[in-house]
C-alpha positions in Angstrom: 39.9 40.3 75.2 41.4 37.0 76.4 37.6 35.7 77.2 36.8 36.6 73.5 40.1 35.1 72.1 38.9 32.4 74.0 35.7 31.6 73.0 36.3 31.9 69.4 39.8 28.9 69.9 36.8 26.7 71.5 34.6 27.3 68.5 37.0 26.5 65.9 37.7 23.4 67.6 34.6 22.1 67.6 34.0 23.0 63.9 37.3 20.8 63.3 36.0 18.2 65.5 32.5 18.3 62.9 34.7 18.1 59.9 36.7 15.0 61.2 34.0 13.3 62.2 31.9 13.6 58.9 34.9 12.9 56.9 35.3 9.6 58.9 31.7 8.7 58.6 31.8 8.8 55.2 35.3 7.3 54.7 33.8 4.2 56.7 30.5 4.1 54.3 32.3 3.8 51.0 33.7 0.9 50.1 37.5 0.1 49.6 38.1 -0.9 46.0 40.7 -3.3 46.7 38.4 -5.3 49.1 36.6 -8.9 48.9 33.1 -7.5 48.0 34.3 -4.8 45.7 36.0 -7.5 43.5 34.1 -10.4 44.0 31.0 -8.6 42.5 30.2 -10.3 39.2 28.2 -8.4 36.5 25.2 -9.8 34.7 26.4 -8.9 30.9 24.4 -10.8 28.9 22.9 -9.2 26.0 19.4 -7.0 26.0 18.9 -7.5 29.6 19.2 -4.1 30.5 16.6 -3.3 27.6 14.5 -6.0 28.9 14.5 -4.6 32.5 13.6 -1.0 31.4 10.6 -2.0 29.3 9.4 -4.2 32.5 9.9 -1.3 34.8 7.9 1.4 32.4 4.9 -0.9 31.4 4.7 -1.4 35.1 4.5 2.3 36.3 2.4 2.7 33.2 -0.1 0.0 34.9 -0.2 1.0 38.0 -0.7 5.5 36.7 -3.4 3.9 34.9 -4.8 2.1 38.1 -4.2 5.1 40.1 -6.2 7.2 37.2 -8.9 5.1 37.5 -9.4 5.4 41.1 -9.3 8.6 41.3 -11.5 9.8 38.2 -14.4 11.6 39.1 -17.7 10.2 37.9 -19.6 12.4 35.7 -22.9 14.2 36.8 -24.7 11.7 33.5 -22.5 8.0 35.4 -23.9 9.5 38.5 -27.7 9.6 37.9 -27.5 6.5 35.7 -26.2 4.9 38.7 -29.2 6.1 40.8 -31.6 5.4 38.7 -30.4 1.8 37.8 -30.8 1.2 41.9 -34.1 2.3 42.0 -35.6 0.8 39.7 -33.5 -2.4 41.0 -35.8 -2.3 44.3 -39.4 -3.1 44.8 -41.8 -0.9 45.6 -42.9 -0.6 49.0 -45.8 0.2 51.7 -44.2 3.9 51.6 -45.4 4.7 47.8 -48.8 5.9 47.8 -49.3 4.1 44.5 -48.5 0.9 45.1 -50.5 1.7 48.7 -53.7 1.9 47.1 -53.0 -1.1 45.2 -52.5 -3.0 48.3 -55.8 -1.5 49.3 -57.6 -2.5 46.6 -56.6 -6.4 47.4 -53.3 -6.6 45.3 -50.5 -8.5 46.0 -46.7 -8.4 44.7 -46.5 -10.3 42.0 -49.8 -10.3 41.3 -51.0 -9.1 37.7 -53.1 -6.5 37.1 -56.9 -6.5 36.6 -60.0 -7.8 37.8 -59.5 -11.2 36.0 -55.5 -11.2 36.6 -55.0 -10.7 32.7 -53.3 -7.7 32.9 -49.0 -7.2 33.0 -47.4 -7.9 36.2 -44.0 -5.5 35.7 -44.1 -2.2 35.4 -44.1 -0.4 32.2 -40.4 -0.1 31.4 -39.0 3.6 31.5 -37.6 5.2 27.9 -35.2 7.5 29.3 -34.1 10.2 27.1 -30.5 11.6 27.6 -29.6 13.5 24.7 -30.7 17.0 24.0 -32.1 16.3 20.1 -36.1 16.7 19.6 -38.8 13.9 20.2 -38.7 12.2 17.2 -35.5 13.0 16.0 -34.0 9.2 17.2 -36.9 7.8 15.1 -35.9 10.0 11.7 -32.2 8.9 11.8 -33.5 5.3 12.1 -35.5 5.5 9.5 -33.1 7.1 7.5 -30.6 4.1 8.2 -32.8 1.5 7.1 -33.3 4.0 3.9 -29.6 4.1 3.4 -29.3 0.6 4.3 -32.0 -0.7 1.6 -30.4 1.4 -1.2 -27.4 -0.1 -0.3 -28.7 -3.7 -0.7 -30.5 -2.2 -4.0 -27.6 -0.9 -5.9 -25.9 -4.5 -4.5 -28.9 -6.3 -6.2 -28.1 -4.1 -9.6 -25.0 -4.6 -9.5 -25.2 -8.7 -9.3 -27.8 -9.0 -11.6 -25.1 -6.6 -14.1 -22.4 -9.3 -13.2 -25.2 -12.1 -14.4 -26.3 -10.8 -17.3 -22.7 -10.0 -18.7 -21.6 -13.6 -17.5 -24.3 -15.1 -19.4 -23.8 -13.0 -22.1 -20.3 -14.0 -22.7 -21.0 -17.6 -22.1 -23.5 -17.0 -25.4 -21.1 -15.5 -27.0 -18.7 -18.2 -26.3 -21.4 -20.8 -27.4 -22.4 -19.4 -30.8 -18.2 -19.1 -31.8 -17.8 -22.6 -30.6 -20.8 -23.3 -32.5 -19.9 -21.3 -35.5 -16.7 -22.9 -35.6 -18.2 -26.7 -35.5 -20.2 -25.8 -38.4 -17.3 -24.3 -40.5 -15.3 -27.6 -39.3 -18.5 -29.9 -40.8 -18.6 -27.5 -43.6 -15.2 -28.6 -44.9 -15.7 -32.2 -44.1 -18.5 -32.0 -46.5 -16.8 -30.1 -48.7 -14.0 -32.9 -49.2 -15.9 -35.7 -49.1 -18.2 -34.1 -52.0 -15.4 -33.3 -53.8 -14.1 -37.0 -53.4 -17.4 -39.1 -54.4 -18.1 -36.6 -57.5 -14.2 -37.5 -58.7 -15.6 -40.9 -57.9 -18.5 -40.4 -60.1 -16.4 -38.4 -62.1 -18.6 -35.8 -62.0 -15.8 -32.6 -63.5 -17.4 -29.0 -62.1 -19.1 -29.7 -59.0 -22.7 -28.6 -58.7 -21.9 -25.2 -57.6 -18.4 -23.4 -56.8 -18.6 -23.8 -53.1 -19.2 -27.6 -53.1 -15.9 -28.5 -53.6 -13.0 -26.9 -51.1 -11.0 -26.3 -53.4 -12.8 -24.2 -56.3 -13.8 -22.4 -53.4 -10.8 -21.2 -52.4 -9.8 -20.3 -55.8 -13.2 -18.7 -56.7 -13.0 -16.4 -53.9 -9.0 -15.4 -55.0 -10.7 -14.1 -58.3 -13.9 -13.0 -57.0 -13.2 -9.3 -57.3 -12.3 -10.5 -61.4 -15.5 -12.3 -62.4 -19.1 -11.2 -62.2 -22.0 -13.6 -61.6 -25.5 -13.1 -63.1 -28.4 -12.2 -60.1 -29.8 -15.5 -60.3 -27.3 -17.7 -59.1 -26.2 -18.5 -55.6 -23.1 -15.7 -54.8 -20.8 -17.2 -51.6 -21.4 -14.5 -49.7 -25.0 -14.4 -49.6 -25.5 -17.9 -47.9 -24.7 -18.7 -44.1 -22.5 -21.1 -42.8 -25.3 -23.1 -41.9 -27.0 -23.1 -45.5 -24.4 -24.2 -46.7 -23.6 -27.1 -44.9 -27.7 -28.0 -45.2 -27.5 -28.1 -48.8 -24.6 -29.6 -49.2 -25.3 -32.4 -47.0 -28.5 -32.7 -48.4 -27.2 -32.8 -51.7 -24.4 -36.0 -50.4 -27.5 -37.9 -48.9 -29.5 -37.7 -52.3 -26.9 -38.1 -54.8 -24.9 -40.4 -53.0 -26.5 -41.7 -49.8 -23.5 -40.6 -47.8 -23.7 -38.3 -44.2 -20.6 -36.7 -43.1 -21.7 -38.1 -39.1 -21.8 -41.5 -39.6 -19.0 -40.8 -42.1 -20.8 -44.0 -43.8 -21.7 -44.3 -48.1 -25.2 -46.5 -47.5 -26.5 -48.9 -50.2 -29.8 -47.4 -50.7 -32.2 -44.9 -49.3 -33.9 -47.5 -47.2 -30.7 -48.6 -45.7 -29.8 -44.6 -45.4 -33.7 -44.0 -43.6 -33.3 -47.1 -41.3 -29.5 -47.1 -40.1 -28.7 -43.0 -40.2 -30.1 -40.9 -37.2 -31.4 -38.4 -38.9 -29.7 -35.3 -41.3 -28.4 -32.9 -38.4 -25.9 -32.6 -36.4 -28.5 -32.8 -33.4 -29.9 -36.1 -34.3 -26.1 -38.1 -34.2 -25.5 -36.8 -30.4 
């Protein structure tokens, strides 16, 4: 009993020996918060460093998993035999090919060309390798599909310029002729006024017809729905901006040698045929 009693005094001993001993151990690792390093420690605080920090540290585990990937990534069967085959047909043939044996037998030399006259190539036919699993021909049907595809492309593109063009050039007519038709109506009434002023001149009461004056034309076309005209004669609407302004200009050179361009009444007709370009518009630009 006393041996027991003993042995289990001597074994609780040492476990409280243990304990002390570890609790010592780590008293002496930590640090005392009242000490010289524990207080002098100055914190880095300024502002987004910690951020700045993380984002360093993750892109550069990120670089170095993707190094590590790409050490360790298996080459595929394909990347394998490309490999191969690139080397081999890096390097030369030699003595050990029966081939190029029987050349060498027949008097060839590297880097000779072939034939009896030398004429011939002097590197080997290149390989077409074919990796893919579609048909013979199929490679040459999508090609020629592209360049199908492509020249439709470029022919709807060709359409669709020449569209653009001939709308462009249709509104720059259109723009021409209303620029046009306005110049006449402008040298219309310039006509019309200066008629109007050499017949009062003249005076010459009722104008040769209604229109040659501005302002009986104005009022005749206020009471046109009113009076009636016989078949015969001239109606307004029936003659054209430009007819009009040709007879009426006309009519101011012969009866009194005047043209609305030079804006000039000449002496006689030989001084209006000598000194006046001609009795267009055309002829005074």
């Amino acid at each position: 009993m006393r041996s027991a009693r003993s042995r289990e005094l001597n074994q609780g001993e040492h476990r409280a020996v243990r304990y002390y001993s570890h609790m010592k151990l780590n008293m002496a690792e930590e640090e005392d918060y009242m000490s010289d390093s524990f207080i002098n420690v100055q914190e880095d605080i300024r502002p987004g460093l910690p951020m700045l920090r993380q984002i360093r540290e993750a892109r550069r585990k990120e670089e170095n998993q993707q190094e590590a990937n790409l050490k360790n990534r298996q080459k595929s069967l394909k990347e394998e035999e490309q490999e191969r085959r690139d080397i081999g047909l890096k390097n030369a043939l030699g003595c050990e090919n029966k081939g190029f044996a029987l050349l060498q037998k027949m008097g060839y030399k590297s880097g000779q060309a072939l034939g009896k006259s030398g004429g011939g190539i002097v590197e080997p036919i290149p390989l077409n390798i074919k990796t893919g699993k579609s048909g013979i021909g199929h490679e040459a049907s999508l090609k020629r599909k592209a360049e199908e595809k492509l020249e439709s492309y470029r022919k709807k593109i060709h359409m669709k310029n020449q569209a653009e063009e001939k709308a462009a050039e249709q509104f720059r007519l259109r723009l021409k002729n209303k620029q046009d038709e306005m110049k006449l109506e402008g040298d219309l009434r310039r006509s019309q006024r200066a008629c109007q002023q050499l017949d009062a001149q003249k005076n010459i009461q009722v104008p040769r017809e209604a229109w040659y004056w501005l302002r009986l034309e104005e009022e005749t076309e206020e009471d046109e729905e009113e009076k009636e005209e016989d078949e015969d004669e001239y109606k307004i609407e029936d003659l054209s901006v430009l007819e009009k302004l040709q007879i009426l200009t006309s009519y101011l050179r012969e009866e009194h040698l005047y043209c609305i361009w030079c804006g000039t009444a000449y002496e006689d007709k030989e001084d209006l045929s000598s000194n006046c370009p001609g009795p267009t518009s055309a002829d005074h630009d």
